[in-house]
N, C-alpha and C positions, 0 to 999 in steps of 0.2 A: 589113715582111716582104718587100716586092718589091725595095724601097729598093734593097738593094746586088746587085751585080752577080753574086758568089755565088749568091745567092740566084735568081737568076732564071736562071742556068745551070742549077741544082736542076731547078726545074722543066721548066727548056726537055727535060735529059736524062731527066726521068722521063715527058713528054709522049712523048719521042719513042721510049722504049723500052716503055711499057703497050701499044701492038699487039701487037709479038713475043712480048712475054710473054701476053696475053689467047690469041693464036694456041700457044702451046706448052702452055696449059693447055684448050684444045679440043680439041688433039690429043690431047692424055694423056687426054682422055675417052675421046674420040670410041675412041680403042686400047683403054681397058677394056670399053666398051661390047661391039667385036668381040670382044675374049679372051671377054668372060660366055660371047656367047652361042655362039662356036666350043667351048667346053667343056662347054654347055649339050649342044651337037647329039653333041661324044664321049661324053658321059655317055648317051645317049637311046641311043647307036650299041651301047655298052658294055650297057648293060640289055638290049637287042630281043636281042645275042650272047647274053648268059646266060637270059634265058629261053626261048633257045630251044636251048641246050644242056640246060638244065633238062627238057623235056619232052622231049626228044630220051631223058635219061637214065631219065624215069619211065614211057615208053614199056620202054623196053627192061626196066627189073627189070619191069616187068607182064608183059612176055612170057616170061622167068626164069620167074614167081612162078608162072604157068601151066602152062610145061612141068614146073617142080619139082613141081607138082599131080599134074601128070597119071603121074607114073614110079610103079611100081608098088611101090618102097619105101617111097611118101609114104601111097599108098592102102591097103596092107597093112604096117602098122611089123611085126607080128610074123609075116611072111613071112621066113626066111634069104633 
């Protein structure tokens, strides 16, 4: 196996290229890791925006739903 000189190139060139590659496969972690959580935090950013668009809008029809209460069409239908 070591015997011929091929052979032990093989190896000398796979010895010497497993860091760069160990290092390009931390990397591509290490960058998913940050996308998760950078997507995690616009998702979290994107929720707090809609629910508070959300109450913003269910404020407002209660305030509608009140003043439609209180008009004198609502409180007498068979008033003209």
């Amino acid at each position: 196996m070591w015997s011929t000189l091929s052979a032990r190139i093989r190896w000398l060139v796979l010895w010497a290229t497993l860091p760069a590659v160990l290092l390009v496969v931390y990397q591509a972690r290490t960058h998913r890791t940050d996308a998760i959580a950078a997507a995690e935090e616009r998702a979290l950013q994107t929720l707090q925006s809609v629910a508070g668009t959300r109450q913003c809008l269910n404020q407002n029809t209660r305030q509608f739903l009140q003043q439609l209460a209180a008009m004198p069409q609502v409180l007498d239908p068979s008033a003209p």
